[in-house]
N, C-alpha and C positions, 0 to 999 in steps of 0.2 A: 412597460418595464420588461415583462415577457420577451416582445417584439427586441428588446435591444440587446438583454442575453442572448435571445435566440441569433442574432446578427456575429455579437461577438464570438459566438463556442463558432457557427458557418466559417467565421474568416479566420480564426485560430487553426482550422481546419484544413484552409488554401496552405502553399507553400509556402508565401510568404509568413502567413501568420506564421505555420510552425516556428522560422527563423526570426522571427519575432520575440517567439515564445521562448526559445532560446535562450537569445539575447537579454530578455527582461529574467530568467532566471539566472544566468551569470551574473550580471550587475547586482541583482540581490543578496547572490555569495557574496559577492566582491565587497560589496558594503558590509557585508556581517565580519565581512575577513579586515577591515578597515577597525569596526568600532573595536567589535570584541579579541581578537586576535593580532592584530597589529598595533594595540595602544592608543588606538584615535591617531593616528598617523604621526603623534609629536605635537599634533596642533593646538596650541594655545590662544585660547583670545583675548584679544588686548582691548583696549577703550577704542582704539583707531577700526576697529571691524575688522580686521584681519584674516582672524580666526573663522569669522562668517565666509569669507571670500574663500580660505584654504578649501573649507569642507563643500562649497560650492562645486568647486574643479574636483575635489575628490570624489564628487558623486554623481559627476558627468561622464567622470574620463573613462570609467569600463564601457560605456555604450561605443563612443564610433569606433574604435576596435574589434570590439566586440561584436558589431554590424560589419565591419569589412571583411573579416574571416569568416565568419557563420556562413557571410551572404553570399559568400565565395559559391556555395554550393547550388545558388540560383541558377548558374550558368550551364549547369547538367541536363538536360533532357533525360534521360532515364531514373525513372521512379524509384526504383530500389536504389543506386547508387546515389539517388541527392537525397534522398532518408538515410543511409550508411554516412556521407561523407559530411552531409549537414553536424550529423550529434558525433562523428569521430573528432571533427574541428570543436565542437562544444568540448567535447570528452576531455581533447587536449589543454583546451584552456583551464578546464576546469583542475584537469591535473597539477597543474603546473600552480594553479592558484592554491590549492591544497598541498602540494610541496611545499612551498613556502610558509605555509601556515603551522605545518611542521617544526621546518625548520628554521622560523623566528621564535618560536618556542625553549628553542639551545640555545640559538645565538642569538638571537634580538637583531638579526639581517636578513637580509634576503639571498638568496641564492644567487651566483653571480656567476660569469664564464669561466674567470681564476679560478673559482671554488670548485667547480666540475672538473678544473684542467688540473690542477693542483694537486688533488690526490683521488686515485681509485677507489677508494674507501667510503665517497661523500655520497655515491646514489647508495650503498649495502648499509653506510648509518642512516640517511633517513628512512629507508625500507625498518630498521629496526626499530627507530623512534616514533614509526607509526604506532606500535603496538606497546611502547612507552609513556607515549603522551598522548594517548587518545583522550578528549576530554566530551563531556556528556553533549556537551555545545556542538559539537560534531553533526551530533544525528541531523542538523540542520541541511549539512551541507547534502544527505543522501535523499532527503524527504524525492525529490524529483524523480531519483532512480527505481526508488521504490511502487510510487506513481505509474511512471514509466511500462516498468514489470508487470503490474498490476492491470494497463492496457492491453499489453501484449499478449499476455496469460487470457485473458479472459476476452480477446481477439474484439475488444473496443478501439481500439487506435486505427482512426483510418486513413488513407491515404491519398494524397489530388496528386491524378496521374495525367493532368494538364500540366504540360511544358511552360515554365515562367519564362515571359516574353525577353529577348536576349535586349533590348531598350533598357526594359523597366529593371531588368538583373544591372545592367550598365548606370542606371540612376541611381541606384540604390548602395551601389559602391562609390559613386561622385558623392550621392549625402554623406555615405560614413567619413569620405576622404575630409570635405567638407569644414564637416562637424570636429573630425580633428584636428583639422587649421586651425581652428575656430579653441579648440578646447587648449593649444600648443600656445595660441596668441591670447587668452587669457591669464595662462601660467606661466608667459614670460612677463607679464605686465606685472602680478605679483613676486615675483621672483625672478628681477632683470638675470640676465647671462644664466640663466637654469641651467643648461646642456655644455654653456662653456666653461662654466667655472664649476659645477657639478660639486657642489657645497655638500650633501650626504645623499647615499640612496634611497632615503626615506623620502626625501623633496621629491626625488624623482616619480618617485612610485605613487606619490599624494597629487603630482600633477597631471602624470601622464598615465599612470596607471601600470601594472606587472606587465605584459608584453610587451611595451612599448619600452620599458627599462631595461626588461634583458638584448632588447635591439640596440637600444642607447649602449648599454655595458658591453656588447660583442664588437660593437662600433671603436669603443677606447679601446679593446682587446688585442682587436686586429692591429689598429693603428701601433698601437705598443710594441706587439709583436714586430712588426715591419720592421722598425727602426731596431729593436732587439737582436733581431735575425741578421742584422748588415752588421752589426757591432762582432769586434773579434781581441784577442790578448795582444793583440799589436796595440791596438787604442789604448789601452788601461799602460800600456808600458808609456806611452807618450803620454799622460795622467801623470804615471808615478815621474817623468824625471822632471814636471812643472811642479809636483809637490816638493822636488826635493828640493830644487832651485828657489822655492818660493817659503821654504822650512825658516818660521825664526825661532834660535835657540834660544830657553829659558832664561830670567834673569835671575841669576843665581843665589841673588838674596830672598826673591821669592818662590823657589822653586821648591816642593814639597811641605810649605809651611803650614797647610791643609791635610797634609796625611793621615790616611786612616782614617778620616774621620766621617760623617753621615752627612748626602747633601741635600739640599733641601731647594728645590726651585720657586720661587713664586712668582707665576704670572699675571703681571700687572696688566687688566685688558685697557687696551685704547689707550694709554697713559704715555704722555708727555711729556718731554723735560722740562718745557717751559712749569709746570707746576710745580718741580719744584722751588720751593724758598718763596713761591709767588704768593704774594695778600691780596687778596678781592675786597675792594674799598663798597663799604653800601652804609648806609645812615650815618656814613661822617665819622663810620668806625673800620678799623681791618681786619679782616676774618683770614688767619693762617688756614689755607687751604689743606695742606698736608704735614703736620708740623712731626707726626711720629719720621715718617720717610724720607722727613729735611735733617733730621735728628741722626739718621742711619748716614746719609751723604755726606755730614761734616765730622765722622765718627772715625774714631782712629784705629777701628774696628773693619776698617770697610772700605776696600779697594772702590773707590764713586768715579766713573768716566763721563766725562762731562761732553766730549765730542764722538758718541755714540748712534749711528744711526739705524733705524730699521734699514732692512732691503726684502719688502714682500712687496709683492702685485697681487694679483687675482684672488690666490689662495690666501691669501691676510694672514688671520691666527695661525692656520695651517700651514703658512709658507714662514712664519716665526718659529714653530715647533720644530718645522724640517731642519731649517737652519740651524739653531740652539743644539736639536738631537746629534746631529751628523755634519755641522759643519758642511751643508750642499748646500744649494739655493735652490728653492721651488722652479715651478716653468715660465716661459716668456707666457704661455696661457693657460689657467685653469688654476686645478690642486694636485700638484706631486700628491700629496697623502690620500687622494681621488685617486688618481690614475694610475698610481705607481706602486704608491707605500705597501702596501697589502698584497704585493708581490717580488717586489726586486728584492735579490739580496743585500741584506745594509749591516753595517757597522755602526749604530746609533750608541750614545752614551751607556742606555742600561746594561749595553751589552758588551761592550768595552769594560764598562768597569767590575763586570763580572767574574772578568778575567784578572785582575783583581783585588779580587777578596770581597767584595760586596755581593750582600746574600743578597736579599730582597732587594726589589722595587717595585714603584707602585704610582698612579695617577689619581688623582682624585679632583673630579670635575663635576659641577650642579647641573651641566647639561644630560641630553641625552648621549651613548655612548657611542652611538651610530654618527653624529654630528662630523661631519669634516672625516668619515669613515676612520674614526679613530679605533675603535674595537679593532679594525684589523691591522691598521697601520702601525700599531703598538705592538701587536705581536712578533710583527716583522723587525722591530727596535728594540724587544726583548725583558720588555717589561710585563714583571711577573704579574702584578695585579692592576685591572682599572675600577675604580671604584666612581660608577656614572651613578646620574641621581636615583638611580632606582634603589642605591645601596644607601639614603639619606633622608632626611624627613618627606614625607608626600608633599608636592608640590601643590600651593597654593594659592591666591590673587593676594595674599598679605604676607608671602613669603619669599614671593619669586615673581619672576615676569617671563618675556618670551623667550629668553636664554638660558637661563634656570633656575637655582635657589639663589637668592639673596647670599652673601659670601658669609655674614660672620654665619648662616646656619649652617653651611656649606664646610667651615673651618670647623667648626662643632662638632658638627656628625662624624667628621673625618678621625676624630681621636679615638676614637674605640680602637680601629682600623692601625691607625698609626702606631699607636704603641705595643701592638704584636708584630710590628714587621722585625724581622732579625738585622741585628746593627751587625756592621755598618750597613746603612742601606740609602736606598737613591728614591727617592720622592720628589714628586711635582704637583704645585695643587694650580690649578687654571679656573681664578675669577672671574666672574660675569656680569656684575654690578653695575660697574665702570664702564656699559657697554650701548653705544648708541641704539636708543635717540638721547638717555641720558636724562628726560625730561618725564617724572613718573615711574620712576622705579624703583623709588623707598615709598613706605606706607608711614602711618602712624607713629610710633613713640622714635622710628628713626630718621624723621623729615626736621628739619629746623634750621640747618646750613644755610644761609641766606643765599638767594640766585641773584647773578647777574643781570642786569636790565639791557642789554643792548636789543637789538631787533631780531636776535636770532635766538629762538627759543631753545635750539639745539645746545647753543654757547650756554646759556642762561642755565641750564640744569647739569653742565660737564662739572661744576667745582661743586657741586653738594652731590654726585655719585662719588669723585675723586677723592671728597673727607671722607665718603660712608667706608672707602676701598681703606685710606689710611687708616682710619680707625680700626678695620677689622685683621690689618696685618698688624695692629699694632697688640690687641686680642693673641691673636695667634704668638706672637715674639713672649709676650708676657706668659702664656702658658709652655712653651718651650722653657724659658728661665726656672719655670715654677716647678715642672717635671723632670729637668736632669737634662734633657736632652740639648741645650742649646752649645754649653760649653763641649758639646763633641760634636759639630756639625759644624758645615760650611752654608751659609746661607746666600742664594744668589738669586737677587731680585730683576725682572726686567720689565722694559715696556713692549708691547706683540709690535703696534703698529701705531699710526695718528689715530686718535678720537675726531679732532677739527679738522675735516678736510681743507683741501685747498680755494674751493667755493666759498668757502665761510671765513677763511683767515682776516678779509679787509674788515669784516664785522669785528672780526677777536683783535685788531688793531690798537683800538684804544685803549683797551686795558693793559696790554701790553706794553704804553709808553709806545706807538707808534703812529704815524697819518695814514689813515684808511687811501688816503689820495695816493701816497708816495710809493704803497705795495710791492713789491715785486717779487719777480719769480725768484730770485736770491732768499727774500726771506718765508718764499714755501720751501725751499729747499734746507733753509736753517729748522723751520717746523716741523723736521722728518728725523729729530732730533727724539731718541726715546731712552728712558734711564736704565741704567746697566749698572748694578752695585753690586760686589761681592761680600759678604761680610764674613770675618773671619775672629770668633768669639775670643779672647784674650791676646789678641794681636796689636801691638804699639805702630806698624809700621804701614797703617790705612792713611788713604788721601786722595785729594781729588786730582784724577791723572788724566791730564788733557788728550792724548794721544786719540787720534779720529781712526775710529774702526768704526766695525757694523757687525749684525750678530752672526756672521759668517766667524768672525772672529772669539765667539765666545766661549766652544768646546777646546778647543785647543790653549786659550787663557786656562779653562776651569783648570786643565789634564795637568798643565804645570804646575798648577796652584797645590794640585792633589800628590805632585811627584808622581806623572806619567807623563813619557815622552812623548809626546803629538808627532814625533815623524814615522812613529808605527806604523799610521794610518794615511789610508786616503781621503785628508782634510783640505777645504780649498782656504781657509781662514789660517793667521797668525795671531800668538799671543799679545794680544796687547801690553802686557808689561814687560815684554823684550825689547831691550834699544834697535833689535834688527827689523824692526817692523816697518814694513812700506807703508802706511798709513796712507791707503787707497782704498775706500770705500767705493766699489761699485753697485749702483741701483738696477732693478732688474728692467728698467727700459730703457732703449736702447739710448747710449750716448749720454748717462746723466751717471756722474760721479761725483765724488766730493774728495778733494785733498788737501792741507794745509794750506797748501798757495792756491789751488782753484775747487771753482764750485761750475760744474757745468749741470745743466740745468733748465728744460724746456727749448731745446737749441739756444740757448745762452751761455758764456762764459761770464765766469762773476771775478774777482780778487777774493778770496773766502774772506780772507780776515776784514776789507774794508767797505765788503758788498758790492763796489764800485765794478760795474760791466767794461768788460775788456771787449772791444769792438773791435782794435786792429794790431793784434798783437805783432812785434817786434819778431825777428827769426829766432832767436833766443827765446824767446816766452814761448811761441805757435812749440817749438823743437820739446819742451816739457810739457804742455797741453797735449801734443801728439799721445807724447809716451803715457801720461795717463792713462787717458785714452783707451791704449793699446792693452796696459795691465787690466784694466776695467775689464774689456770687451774680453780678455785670455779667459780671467778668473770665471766668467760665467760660463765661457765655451768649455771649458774642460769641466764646468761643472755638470754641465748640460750632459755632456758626453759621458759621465758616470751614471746619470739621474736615466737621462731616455735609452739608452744602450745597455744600464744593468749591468755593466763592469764589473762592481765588486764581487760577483760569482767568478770571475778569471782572479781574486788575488789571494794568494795564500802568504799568509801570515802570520798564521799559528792558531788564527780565531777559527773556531767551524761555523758556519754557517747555522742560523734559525732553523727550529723544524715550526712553524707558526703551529701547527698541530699539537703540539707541544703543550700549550698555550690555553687556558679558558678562564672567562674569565665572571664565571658562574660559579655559586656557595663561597666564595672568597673567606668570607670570616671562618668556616669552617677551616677550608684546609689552613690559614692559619695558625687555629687552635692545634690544629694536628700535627701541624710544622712543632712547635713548643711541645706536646706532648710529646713525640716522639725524639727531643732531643735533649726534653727533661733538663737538668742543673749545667747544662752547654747552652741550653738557651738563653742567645743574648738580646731576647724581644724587651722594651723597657717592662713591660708587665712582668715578664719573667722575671725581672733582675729585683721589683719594686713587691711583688707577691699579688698586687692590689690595681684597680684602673687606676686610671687621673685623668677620666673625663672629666669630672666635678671642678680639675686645676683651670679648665677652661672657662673663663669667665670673660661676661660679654655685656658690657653697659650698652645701654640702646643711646643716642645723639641726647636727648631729653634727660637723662641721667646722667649725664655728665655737664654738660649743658641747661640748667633748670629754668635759668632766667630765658630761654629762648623763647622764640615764638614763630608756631608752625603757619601763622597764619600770612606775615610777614612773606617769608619765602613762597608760599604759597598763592598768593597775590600777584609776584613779580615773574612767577613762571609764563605768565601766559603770554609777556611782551613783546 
């Protein structure tokens, strides 16, 4: 045993070991910076092993990095300078891993290029929140230095003034290189398109580790910049005369008949129009899938558009928010709200309607905040508060799964929050329930929904998340009625994107009343159908308005709805309930539209209305397919041109521009209470006006209590098919 410590302290000794030694204590921060300080990275485990694989890569990925810089200093032949440049390379990584350990402590991010470029101020506040948020966990991170000192001082540290062979320096940067192929090509297999679609920086930093993320983020920086930099107020002028041209004026019976009033957004995830009104036939009985949300679409309460579709690619949810906030469309790749949001200047709803008269606004999501980089993207949209799960029950295997809380705890939590926000105000709550795989995401006294039996397991578990989603909006509706706030609010319900990919549609066939055999691309293109409802509380004059838009379309609907003119702005969407509407749905790849008389579609042309493929159109027909076409292709390019170019900083309109600094979105309930205190008997928070909460108005039957005769075992059974 002797003999083998003795072998180990010799070669800890050599240069190598030193850089070794290195290496194996960075990775040990890096992991203490993971568990204890970074939140366990977000990582969740699920029954599929997941959660094992995440923390697998997260406790690989500081070594070959880690080894390609240190080992950098192999290559030195002089003995003091590869002792300086060895631990000045450690020094820096270590620095940089301890900034951020900082400064996820305020923000709950990571330090980014934007954030450096952004303001002067960002290296003199973490210098000051070092000496703010020191925490006792700390002393971990010095133990080394202290060591170190302790060598030096009492002249034990000794030195191999043999030169590392310039070979073995050159292998040893091929392993690290290596091993980071190697560590890259396991974290794309868990996490297809990681770098392209850049879903949050947390993924990042859990796959590939802190240095390799700020290279990733200076990488989208530059690229952004590039295209920034060629952008100039000639482009934004050729912008504004396609908005003006493309402007449809309000219809005047609906125009303002929302005024004033408090809006409420709810994000239906993965949710489909085929659900509504739909019955899932199982034991010879029909189980209404969604019968609260069927109940809202045939309300006369409730502007319901029946030929609505998404338009997201890459960024999904994220590229629904864009759209819905600001009326742009996300990118032909990635996530706008990744790449962009958290820097370009925008004109998103919260901050529109600011202008106004609506105080507050506010998000409230069961995920993390960092997710689809919303913490920052929201600032740049001007919304006062985000209320992510950290501000809601602790997450747990019977509360929540890999996306977040369960919705009705998620709508629960959310009333404390809610009823201090000052009216009128702008809220969005973004459910997670609803959200693939679909299969195992209610527990106990909430499972009993009966699943579908087809062969796809995925299918099988979408209509019992989809009742857990209705029920829990239906929760939420009844305690708005019960607290005051419903009859002064505009409620606007949507779907983000499909649930049922296009893979799995011939499966979802049969229930739908269709032939798996007969399929076509026509009717993936109808399944791209997601629901859009306004509802507007004491209104006679709701109905279901066929007019085919997409949620390009939907901020400039609300603006009317509210009595705001949408041609303020630089919006690429029209109101849907204006007769001037082109009703030209464009999708974000390339050459698929959707218009009343055509559906193009996989390089196919369809008849919309009778599915039937138009193989050789007439000069008459090709002459309107063209022109489609051509609006399609416009509407995205000039959207594009706002989005990667950053326009809205050349337009003046009276709005000023974000200071996202501004902005934090830490102690929330505090400064709420403070908002109401300091504006006393002006305050129009519902607390204020009530004296008293109406959490308790919130009331939530689980599937079993409403439901008695059910039987969990039943559904339970037929999941597995």
């Amino acid at each position: 045993m002797k003999n083998v410590l003795k072998k180990i302290s010799t070669f800890f000794k050599t240069r190598l070991g030193f850089v070794l030694a290195l290496v194996l204590i960075y990775w040990a921060k890096t992991l203490f910076a993971y568990i204890i300080d970074f939140n366990h990275l977000e990582i969740v485990f699920t029954k599929t092993g997941q959660g094992h694989l995440q923390w697998f890569i997260a406790a690989i990925n500081p070594i070959p990095l880690g080894l390609l810089l240190i080992g950098l200093a192999l290559y030195i032949k002089n003995t003091k300078i590869f002792y300086w440049l060895s631990f000045l390379i450690y020094l820096s990584l270590f620095g940089w891993l301890f900034a951020n350990v900082i400064y996820f402590r305020e923000f709950s991010d990571y330090i980014t290029i934007s954030t450096m470029m952004a303001s002067s101020s960002v290296s003199a506040g973490i210098s000051d929140m070092v000496f703010k948020m020191v925490h006792v966990t700390d002393l971990f991170y010095l133990i080394d230095f202290v060591f170190f000192g302790y060598l030096l001082v009492r002249k034990k540290f000794k030195t191999d003034k043999r030169p590392f062979n310039k070979r073995a320096s050159f292998a040893v940067t091929a392993l690290s290189a290596m091993l980071f192929t190697g560590n890259l090509f396991i974290a794309e297999m868990e996490r297809p398109e990681l770098l392209s679609r850049g879903f949050s920086n947390t993924q990042v930093v859990r796959s590939l580790g802190l240095p390799a993320f700020i290279a990733y983020n200076a990488n989208q920086v530059y690229k952004t910049q590039q295209t920034r930099m060629q952008a100039n107020s000639d482009d934004l002028k050729t912008v504004q005369e396609y908005v003006k041209q493309h402007y449809a004026k309000p219809n005047p019976e609906y125009f303002g008949i929302g005024k004033g009033r408090n809006v409420i957004y709810i994000h239906l995830e993965s949710f489909q129009q085929f659900l509504i009104d739909f019955k899932l036939q199982s034991d010879g009985k029909e189980y209404e899938v969604t019968p609260f949300l069927n109940s809202l679409y045939h309300s006369k309460e409730t502007f319901a558009f029946s030929n609505f579709f998404h338009q997201v690619k890459a960024g999904k949810t994220s590229d629904a928010e864009t759209l819905f906030e600001n009326s742009l469309f996300g990118l032909p790749e990635g996530s706008f709200m990744v790449q962009y949001a958290g820097s370009n200047t925008q004109q998103a709803a919260p901050h529109i309607l600011q202008q106004y008269g609506y105080q507050d606004s506010a998000v409230f999501h069961g995920n993390k905040g960092t997710f689809w980089n919303r913490n920052n993207a929201y600032k740049q949209w001007g919304y006062h508060y985000f209320f992510d799960q950290s501000y809601f029950s602790e997450a747990t295997s019977e509360n929540s799964f890999e996306y977040g809380l369960n919705d009705k705890i998620m709508f629960h939590d959310s009333i404390k929050y809610l009823e201090r926000l000052q009216q009128p105000f702008y809220a969005k709550y973004i459910t997670v329930t609803n959200h693939y795989p679909f299969d195992g995401n209610l527990k106990g006294s909430e499972t009993g929904f009966p699943y579908a039996t087809t062969d796809d397991v995925t299918i099988n578990g979408y209509f019992s998340t989809a009742n857990y989603l209705d029920s829990s909006v239906k929760d939420f509706f009844d305690y708005l009625k019960a607290a005051g706030l419903y009859e002064n609010s505009v409620i606007v319900l949507y779907g983000d994107h499909y649930g049922i990919s296009n893979s799995r549609n011939p499966s979802l066939a049969p229930l739908l009343g269709k032939n798996t055999e007969t399929w076509s691309q026509y009717d993936n293109a109808m399944m791209q159908r997601v629901p859009y409802m306004v509802v507007v509380p004491g209104m006679d004059k709701g109905h279901i308005v066929s007019t085919y838009g997409g949620e390009v379309d939907a901020l400039p609907t609300l603006e009317h709805i509210l009595g705001i003119d949408s041609s303020n702005f630089i919006q690429m969407g029209q109101d849907l309930l204006s007769p001037d509407n082109q009703q030209v749905v464009a999708f974000r790849n390339s050459d698929t539209y959707i218009t009343p008389k055509f559906t193009s579609y996989a390089e196919r042309i369809y008849n919309t209305q009778t599915g039937e493929e138009i193989t050789n159109p007439d000069e008459t027909t090709q002459a309107e397919i063209d022109a489609a076409k051509t609006a399609a292709a416009t509407q995205l390019k000039m959207s594009d041109a706002v989005q990667t170019g950053d326009l809205l900083r050349f337009l003046n309109n009276g709005i000023n521009p974000i200071r996202p600094e501004d902005y934090n979105y830490q102690n929330s309930m505090e400064r709420l209470i403070a908002t109401e205190q300091e504006r006393g008997k002006k305050s129009t928070s519902l607390y204020s006006q009530l004296g008293k909460s109406t959490v308790d108005l919130f009331k939530s039957p689980t599937y079993q209590e409403l439901n008695p005769d059910s039987s969990t075992s039943s559904s339970t059974s037929t999941s597995s098919n």
